[in-house]
PDB file as gemmi writes it, atoms N, CA and C in Angstrom:
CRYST1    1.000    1.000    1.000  90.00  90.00  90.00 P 1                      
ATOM      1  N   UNK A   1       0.855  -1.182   0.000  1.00  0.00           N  
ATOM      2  CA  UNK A   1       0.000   0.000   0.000  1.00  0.00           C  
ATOM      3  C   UNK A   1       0.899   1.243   0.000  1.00  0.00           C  
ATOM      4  N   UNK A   2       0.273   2.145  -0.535  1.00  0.00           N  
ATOM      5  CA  UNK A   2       2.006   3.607  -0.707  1.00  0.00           C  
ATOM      6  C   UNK A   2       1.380   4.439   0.598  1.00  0.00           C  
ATOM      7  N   UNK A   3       2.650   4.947   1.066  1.00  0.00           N  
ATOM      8  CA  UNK A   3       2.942   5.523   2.217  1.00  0.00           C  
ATOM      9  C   UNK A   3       3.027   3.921   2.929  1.00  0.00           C  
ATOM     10  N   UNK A   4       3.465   3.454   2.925  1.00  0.00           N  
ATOM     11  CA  UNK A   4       3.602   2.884   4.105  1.00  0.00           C  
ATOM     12  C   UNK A   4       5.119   3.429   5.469  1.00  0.00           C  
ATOM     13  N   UNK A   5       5.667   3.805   4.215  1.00  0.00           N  
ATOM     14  CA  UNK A   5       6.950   4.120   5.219  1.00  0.00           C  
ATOM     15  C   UNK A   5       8.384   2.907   5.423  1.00  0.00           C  
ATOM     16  N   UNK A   6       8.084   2.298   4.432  1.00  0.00           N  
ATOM     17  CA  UNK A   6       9.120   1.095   4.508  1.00  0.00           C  
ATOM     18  C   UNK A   6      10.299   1.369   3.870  1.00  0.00           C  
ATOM     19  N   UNK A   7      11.123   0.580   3.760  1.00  0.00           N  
ATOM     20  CA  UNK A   7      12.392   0.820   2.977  1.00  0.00           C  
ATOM     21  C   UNK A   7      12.458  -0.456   2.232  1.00  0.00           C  
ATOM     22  N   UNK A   8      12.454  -0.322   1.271  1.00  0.00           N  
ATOM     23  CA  UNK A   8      12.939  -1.729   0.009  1.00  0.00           C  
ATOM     24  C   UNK A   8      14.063  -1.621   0.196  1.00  0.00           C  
ATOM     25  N   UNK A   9      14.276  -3.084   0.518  1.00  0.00           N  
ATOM     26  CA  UNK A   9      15.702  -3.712   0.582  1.00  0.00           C  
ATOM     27  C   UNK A   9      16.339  -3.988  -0.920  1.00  0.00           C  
ATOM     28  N   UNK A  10      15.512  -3.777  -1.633  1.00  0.00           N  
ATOM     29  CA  UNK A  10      15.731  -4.047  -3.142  1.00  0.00           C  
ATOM     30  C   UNK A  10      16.236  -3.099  -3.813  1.00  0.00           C  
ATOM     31  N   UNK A  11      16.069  -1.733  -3.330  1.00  0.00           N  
ATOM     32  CA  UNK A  11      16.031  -0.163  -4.253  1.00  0.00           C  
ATOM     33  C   UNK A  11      16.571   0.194  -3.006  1.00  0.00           C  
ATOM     34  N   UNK A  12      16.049   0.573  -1.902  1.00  0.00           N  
ATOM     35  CA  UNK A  12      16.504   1.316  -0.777  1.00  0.00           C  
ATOM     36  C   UNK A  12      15.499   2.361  -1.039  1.00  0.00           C  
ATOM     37  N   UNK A  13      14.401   2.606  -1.373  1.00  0.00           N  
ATOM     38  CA  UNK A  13      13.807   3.993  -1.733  1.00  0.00           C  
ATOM     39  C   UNK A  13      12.754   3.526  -0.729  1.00  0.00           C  
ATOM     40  N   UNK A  14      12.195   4.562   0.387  1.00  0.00           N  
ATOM     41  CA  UNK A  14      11.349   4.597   1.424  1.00  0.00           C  
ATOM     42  C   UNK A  14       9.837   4.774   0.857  1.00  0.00           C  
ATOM     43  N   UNK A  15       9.132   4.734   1.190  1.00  0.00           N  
ATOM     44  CA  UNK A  15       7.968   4.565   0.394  1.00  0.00           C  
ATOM     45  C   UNK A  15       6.837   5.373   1.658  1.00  0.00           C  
ATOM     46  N   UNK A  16       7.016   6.586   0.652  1.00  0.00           N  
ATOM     47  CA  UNK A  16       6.819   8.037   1.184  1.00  0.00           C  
ATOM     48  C   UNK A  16       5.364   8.402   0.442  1.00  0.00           C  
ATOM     49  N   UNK A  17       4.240   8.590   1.027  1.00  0.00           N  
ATOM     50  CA  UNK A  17       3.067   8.402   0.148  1.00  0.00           C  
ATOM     51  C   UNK A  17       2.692   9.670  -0.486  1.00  0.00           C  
ATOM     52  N   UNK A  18       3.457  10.999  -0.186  1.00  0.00           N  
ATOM     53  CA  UNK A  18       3.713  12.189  -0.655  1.00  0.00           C  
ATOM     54  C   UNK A  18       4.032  11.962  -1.907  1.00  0.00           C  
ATOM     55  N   UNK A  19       5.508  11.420  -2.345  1.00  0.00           N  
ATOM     56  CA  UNK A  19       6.252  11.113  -3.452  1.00  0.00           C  
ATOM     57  C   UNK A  19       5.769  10.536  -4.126  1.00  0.00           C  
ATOM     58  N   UNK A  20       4.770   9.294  -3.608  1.00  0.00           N  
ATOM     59  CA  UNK A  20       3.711   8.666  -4.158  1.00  0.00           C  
ATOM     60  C   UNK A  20       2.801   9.361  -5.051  1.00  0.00           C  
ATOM     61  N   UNK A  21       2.042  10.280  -4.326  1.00  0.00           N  
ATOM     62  CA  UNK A  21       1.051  11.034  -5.309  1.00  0.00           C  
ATOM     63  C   UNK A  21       1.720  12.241  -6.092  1.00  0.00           C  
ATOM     64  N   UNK A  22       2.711  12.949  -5.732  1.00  0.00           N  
ATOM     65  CA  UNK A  22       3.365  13.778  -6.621  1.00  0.00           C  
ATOM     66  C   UNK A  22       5.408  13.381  -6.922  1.00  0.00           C  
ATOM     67  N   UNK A  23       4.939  12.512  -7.858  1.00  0.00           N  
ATOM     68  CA  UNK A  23       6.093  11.779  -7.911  1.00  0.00           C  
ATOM     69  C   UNK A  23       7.412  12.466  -9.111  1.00  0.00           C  
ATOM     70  N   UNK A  24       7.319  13.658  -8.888  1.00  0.00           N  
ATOM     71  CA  UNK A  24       8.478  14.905  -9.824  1.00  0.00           C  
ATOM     72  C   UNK A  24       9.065  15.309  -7.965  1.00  0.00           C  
ATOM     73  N   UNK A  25       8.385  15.004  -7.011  1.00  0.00           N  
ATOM     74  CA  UNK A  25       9.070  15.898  -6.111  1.00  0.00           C  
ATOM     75  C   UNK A  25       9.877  15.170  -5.591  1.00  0.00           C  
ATOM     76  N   UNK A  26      10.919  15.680  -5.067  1.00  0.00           N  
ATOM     77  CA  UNK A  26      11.976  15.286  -4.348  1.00  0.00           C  
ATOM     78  C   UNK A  26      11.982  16.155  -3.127  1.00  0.00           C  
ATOM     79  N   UNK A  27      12.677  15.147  -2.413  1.00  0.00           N  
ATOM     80  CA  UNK A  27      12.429  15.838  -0.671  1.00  0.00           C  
ATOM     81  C   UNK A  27      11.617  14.902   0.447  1.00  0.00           C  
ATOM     82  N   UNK A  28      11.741  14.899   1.205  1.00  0.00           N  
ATOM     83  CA  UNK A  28      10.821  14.039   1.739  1.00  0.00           C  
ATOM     84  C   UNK A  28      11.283  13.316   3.029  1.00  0.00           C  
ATOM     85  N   UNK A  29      10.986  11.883   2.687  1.00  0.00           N  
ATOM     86  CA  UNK A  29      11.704  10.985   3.203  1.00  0.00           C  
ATOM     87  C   UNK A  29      12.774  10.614   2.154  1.00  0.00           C  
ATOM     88  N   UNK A  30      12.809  10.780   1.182  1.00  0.00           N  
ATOM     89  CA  UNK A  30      13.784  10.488   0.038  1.00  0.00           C  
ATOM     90  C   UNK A  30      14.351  11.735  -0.461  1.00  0.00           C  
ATOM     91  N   UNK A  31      15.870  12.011  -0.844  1.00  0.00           N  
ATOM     92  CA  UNK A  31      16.311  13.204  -1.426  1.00  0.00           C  
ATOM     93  C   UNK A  31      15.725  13.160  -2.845  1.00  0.00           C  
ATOM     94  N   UNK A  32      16.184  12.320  -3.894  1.00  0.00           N  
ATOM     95  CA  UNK A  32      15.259  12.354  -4.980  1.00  0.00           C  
ATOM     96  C   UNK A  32      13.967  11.823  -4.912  1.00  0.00           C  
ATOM     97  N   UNK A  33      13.281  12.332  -6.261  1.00  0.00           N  
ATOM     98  CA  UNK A  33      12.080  12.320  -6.339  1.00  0.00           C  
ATOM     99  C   UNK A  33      12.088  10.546  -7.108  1.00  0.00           C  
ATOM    100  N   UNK A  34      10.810  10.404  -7.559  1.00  0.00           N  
ATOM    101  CA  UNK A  34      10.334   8.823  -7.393  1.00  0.00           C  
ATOM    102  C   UNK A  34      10.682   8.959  -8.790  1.00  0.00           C  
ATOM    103  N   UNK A  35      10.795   9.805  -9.629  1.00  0.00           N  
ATOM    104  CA  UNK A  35      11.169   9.236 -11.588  1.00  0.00           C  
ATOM    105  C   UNK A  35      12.232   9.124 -11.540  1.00  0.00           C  
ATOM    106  N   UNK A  36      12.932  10.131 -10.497  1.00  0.00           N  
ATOM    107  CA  UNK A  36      14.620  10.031 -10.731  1.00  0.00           C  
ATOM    108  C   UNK A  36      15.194   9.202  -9.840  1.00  0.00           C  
ATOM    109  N   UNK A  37      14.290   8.385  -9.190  1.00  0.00           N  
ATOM    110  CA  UNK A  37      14.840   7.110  -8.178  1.00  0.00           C  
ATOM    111  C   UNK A  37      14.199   5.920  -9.579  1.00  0.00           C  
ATOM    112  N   UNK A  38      13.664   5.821 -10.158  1.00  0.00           N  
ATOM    113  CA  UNK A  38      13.418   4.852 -11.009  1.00  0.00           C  
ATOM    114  C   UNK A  38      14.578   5.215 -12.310  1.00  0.00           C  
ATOM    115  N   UNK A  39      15.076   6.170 -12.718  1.00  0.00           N  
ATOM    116  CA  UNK A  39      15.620   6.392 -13.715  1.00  0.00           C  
ATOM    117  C   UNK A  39      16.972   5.779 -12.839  1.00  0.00           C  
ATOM    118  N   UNK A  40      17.210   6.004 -11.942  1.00  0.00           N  
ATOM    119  CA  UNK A  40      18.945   5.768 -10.941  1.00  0.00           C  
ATOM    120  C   UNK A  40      18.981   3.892 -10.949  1.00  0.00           C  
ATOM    121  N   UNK A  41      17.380   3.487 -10.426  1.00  0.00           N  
ATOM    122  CA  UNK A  41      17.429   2.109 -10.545  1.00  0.00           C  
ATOM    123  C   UNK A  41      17.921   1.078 -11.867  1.00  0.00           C  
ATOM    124  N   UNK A  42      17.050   1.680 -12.622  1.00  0.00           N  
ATOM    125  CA  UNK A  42      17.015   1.218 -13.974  1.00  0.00           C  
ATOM    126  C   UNK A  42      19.032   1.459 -14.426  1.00  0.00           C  
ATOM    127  N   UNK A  43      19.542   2.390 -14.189  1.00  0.00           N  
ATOM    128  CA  UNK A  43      21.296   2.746 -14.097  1.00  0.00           C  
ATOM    129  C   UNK A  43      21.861   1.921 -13.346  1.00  0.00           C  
ATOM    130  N   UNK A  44      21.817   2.414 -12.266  1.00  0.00           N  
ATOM    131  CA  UNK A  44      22.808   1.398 -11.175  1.00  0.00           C  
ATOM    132  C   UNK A  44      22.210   0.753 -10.225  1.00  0.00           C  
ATOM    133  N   UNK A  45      21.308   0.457 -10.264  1.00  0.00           N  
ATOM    134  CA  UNK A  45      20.441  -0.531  -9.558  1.00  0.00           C  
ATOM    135  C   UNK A  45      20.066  -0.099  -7.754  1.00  0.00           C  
ATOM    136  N   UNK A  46      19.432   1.123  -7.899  1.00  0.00           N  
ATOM    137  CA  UNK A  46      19.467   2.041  -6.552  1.00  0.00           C  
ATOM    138  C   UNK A  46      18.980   2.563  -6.682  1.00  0.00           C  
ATOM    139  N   UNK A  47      18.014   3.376  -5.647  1.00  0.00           N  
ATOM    140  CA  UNK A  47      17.362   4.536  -5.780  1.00  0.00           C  
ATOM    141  C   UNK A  47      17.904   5.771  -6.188  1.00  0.00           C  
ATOM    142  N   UNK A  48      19.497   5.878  -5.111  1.00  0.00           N  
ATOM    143  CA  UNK A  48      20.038   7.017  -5.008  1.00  0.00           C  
ATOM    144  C   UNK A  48      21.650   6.597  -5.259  1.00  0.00           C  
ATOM    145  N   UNK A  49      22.507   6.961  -5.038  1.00  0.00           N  
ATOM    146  CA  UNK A  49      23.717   6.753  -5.145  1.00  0.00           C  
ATOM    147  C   UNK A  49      24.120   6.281  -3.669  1.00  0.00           C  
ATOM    148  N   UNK A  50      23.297   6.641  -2.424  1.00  0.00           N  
ATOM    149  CA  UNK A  50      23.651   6.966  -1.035  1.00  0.00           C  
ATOM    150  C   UNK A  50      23.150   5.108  -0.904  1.00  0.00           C  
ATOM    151  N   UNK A  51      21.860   4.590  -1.293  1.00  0.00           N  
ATOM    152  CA  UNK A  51      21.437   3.626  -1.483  1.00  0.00           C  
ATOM    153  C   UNK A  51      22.352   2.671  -1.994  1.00  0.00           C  
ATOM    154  N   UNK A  52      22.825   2.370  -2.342  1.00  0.00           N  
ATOM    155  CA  UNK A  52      23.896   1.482  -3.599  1.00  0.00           C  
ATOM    156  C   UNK A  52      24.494   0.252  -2.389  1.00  0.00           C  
ATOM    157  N   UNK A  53      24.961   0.852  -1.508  1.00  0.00           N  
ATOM    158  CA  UNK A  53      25.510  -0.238  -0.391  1.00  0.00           C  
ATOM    159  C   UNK A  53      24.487  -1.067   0.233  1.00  0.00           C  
ATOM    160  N   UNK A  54      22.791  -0.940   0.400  1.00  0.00           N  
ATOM    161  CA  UNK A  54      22.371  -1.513   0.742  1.00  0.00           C  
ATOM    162  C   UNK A  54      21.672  -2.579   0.204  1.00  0.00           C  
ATOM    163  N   UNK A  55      21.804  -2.358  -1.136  1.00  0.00           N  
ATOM    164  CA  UNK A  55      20.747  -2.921  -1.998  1.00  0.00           C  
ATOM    165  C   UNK A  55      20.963  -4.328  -2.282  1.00  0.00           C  
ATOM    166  N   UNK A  56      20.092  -5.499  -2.730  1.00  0.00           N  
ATOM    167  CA  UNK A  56      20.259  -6.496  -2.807  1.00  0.00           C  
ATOM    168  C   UNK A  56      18.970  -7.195  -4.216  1.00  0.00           C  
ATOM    169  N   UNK A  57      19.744  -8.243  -4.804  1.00  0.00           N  
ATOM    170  CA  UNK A  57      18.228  -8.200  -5.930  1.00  0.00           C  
ATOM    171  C   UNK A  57      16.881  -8.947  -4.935  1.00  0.00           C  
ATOM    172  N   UNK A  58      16.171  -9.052  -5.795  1.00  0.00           N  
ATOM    173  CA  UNK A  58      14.911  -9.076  -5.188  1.00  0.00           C  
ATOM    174  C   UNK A  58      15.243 -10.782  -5.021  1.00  0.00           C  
ATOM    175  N   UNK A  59      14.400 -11.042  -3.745  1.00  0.00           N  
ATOM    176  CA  UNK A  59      14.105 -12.751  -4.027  1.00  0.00           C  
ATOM    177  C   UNK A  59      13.127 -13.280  -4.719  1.00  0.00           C  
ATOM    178  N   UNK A  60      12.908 -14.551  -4.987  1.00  0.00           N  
ATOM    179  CA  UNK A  60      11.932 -15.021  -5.309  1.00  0.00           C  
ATOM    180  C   UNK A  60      10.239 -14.665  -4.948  1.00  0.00           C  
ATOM    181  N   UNK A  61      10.415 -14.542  -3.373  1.00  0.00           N  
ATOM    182  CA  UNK A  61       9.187 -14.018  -2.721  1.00  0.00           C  
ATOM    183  C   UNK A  61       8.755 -12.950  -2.908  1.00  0.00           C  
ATOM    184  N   UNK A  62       9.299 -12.055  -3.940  1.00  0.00           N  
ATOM    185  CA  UNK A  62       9.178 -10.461  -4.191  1.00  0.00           C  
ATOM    186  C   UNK A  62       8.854 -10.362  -5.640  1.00  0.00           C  
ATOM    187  N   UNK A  63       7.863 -11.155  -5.821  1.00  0.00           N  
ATOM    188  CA  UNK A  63       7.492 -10.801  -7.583  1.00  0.00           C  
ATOM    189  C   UNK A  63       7.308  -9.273  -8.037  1.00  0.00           C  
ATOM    190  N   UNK A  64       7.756  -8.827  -8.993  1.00  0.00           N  
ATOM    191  CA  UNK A  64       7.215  -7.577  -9.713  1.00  0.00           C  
ATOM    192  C   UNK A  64       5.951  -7.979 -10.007  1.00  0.00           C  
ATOM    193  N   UNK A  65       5.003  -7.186  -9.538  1.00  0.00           N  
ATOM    194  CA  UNK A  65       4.082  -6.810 -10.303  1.00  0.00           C  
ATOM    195  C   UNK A  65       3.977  -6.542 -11.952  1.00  0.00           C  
ATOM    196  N   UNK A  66       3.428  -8.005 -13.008  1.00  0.00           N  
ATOM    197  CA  UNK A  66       3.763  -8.122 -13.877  1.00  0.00           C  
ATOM    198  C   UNK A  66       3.012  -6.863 -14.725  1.00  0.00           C  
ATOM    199  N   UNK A  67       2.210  -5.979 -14.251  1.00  0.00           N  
ATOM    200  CA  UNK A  67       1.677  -4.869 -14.862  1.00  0.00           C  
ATOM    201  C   UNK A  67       2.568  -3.448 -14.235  1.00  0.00           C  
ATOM    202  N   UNK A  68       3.301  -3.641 -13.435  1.00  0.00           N  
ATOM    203  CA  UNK A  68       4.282  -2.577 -13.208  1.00  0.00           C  
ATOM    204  C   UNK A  68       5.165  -1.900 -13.947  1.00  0.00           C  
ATOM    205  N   UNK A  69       4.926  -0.702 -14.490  1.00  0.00           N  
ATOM    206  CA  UNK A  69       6.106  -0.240 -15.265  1.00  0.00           C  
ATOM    207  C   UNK A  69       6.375   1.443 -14.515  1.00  0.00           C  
ATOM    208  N   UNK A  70       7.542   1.691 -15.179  1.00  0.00           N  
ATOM    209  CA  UNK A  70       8.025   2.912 -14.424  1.00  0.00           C  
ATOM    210  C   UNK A  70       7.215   4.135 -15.110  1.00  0.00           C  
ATOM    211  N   UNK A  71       6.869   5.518 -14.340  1.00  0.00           N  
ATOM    212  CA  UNK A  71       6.456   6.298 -14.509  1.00  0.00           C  
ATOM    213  C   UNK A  71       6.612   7.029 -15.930  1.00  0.00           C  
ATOM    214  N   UNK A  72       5.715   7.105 -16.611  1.00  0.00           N  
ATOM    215  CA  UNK A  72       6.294   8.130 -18.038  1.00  0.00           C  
ATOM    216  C   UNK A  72       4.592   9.198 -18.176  1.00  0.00           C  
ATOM    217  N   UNK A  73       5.748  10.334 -17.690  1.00  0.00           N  
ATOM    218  CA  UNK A  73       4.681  11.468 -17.605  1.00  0.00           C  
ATOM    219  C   UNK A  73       4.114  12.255 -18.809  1.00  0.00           C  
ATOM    220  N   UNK A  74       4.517  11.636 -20.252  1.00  0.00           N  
ATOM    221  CA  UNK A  74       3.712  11.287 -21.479  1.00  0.00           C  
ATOM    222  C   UNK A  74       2.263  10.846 -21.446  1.00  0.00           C  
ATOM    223  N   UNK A  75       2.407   9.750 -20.278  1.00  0.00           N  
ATOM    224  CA  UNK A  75       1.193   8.873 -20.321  1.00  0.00           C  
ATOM    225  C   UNK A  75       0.424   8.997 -19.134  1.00  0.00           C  
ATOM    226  N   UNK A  76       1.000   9.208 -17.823  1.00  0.00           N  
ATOM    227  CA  UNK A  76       0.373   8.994 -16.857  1.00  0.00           C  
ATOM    228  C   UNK A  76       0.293  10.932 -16.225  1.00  0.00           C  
ATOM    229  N   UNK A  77      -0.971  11.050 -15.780  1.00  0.00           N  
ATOM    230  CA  UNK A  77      -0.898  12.473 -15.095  1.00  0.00           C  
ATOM    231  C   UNK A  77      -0.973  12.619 -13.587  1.00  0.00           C  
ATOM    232  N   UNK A  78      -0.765  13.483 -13.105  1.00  0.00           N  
ATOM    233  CA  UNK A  78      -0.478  13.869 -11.758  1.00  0.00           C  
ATOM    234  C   UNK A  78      -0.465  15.469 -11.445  1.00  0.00           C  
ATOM    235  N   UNK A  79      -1.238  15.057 -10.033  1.00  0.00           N  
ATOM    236  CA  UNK A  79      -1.467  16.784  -9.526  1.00  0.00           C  
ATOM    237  C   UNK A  79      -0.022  17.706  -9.896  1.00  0.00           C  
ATOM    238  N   UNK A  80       0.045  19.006 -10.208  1.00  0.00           N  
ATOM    239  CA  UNK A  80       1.216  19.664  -9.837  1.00  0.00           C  
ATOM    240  C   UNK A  80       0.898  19.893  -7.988  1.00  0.00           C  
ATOM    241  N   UNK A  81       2.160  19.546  -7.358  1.00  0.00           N  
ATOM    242  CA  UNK A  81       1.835  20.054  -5.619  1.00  0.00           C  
ATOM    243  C   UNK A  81       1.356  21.221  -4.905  1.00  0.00           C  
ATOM    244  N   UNK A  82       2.135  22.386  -6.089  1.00  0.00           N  
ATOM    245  CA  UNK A  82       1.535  23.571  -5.770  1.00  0.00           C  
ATOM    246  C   UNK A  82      -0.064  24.159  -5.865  1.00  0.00           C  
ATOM    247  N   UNK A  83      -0.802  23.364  -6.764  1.00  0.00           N  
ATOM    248  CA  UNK A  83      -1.955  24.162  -6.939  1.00  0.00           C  
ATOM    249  C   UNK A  83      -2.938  24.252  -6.004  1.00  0.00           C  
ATOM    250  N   UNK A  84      -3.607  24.798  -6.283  1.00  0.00           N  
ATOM    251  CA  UNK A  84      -4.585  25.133  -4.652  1.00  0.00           C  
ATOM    252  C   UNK A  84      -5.967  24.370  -4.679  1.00  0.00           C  
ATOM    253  N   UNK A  85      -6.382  23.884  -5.780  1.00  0.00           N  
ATOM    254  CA  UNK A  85      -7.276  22.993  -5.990  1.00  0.00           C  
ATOM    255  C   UNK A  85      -6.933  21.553  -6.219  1.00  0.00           C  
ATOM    256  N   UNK A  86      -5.961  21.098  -5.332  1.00  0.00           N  
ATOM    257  CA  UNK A  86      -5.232  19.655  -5.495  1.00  0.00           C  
ATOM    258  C   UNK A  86      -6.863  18.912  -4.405  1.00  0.00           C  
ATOM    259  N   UNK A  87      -6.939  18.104  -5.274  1.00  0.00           N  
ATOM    260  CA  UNK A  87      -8.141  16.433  -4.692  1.00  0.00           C  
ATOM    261  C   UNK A  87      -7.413  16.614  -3.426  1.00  0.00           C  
ATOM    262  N   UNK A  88      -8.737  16.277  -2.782  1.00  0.00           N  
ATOM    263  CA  UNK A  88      -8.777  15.375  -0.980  1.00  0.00           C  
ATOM    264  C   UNK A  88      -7.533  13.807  -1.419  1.00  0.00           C  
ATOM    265  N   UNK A  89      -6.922  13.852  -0.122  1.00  0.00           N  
ATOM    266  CA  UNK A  89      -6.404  12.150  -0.242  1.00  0.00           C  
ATOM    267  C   UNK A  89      -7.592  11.291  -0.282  1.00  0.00           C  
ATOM    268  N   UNK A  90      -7.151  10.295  -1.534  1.00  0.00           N  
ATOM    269  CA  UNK A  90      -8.098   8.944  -1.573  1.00  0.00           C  
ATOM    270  C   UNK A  90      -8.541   8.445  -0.334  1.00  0.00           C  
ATOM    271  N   UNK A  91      -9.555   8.010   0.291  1.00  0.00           N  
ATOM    272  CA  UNK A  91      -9.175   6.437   1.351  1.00  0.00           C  
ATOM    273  C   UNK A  91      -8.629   5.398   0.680  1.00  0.00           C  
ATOM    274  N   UNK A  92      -9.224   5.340  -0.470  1.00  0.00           N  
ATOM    275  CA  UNK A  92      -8.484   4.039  -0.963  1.00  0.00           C  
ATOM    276  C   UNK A  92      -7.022   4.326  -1.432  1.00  0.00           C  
ATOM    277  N   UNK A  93      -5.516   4.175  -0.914  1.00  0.00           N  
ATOM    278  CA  UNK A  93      -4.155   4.568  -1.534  1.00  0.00           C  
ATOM    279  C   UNK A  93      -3.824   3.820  -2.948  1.00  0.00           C  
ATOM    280  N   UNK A  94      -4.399   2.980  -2.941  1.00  0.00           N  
ATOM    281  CA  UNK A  94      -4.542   2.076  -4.328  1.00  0.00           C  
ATOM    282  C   UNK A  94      -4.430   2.615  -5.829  1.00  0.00           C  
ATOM    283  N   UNK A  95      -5.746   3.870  -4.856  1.00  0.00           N  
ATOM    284  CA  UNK A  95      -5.720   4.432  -6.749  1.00  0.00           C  
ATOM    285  C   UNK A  95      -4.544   5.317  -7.249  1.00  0.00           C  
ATOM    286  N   UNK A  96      -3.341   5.724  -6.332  1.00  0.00           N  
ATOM    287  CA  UNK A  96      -2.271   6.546  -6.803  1.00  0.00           C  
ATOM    288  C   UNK A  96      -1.183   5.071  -7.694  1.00  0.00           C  
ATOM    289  N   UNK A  97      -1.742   4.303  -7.679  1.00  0.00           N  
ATOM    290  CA  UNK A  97      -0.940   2.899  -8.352  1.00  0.00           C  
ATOM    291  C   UNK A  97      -1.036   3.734 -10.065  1.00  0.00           C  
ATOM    292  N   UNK A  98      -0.178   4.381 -10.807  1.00  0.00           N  
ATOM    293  CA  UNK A  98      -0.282   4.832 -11.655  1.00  0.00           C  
ATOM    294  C   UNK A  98      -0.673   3.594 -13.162  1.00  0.00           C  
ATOM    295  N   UNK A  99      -0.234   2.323 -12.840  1.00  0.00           N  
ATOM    296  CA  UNK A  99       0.313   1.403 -13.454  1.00  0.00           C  
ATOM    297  C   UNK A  99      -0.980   0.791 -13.395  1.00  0.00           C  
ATOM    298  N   UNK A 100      -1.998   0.945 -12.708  1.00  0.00           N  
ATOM    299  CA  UNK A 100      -2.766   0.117 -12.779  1.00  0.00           C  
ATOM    300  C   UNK A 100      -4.745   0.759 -13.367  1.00  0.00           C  
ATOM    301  N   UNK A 101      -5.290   0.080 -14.349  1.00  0.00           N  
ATOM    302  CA  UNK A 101      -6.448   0.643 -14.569  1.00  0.00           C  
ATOM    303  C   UNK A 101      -7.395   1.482 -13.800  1.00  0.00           C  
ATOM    304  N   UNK A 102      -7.141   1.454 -12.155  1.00  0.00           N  
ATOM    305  CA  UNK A 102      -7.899   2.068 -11.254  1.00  0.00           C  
ATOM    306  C   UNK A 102      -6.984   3.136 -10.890  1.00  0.00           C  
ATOM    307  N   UNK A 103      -6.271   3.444 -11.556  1.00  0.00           N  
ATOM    308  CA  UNK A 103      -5.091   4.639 -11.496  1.00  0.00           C  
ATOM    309  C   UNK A 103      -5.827   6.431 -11.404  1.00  0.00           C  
ATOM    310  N   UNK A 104      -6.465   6.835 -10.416  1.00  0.00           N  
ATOM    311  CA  UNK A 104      -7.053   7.446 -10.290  1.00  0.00           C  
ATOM    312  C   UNK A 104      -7.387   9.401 -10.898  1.00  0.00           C  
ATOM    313  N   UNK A 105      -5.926   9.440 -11.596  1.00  0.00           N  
ATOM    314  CA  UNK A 105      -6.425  10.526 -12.791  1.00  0.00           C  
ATOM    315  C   UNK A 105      -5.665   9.509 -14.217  1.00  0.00           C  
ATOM    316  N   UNK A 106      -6.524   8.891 -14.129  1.00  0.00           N  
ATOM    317  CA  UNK A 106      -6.438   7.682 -15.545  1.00  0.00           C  
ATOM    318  C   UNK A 106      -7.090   8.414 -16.687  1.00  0.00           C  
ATOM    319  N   UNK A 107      -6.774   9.014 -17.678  1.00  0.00           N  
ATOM    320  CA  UNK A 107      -7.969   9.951 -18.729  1.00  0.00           C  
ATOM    321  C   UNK A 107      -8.119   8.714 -19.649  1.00  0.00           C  
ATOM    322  N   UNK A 108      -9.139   8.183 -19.411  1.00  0.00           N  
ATOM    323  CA  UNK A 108     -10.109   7.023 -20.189  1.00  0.00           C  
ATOM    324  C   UNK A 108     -10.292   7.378 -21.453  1.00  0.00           C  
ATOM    325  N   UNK A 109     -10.353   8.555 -21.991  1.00  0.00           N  
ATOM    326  CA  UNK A 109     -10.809   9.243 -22.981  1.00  0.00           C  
ATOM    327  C   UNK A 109      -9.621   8.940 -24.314  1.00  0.00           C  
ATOM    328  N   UNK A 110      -8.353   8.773 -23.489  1.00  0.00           N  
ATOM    329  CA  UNK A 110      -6.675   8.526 -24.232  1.00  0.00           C  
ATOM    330  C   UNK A 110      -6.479   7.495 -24.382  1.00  0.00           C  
ATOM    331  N   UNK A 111      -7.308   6.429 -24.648  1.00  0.00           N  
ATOM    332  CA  UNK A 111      -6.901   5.279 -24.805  1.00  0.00           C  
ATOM    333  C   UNK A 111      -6.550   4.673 -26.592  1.00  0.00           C  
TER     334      UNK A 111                                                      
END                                                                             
């Protein structure tokens, strides 16, 4: 679930439910932001550079989510943080899952 506050032993990237829903920001619980912790992964296999010593590959018990792909802000949209008419938080955290059909500013219309 996002925000939980954990640390992947896999990436090292904390899972900050801020970064979650506005995922250009950096700051946080994480110095970079969540595209440029996926762009660092996809490089050197880390969130961050600071990350790199902890990281380990995933085990078996840690499937990717076979509909998981990394953020491309071509396709997927998101609040800017600053605006003053930013949505209430979901109850459900689910729908900030960008990757997934219930992806909650999903424009249906772009398909």
């Amino acid at each position: 679930m996002p925000g939980s506050y954990e640390i992947c032993p896999v990436c090292f990237w904390e899972d900050d439910g801020v970064q979650f829903r506005w995922p250009t920001m950096a700051g946080g619980a994480n110095k970079v932001s969540l595209i440029e912790a996926q762009r660092n992964y996809q490089d050197f296999g880390a969130c961050d550079e600071h990350g790199r010593r902890y990281v380990r590959p995933p085990t078996e018990d840690e499937p990717l989510d076979p509909a998981w792909r990394p953020i491309d802000l071509t396709r997927d949209s998101f609040e800017d943080w600053p605006a003053e008419n930013r949505a209430p938080w979901p109850d459900d955290h689910s729908v900030l899952c960008w990757w997934l059909p219930t992806f909650w500013r999903r424009d249906h219309s772009a398909s």
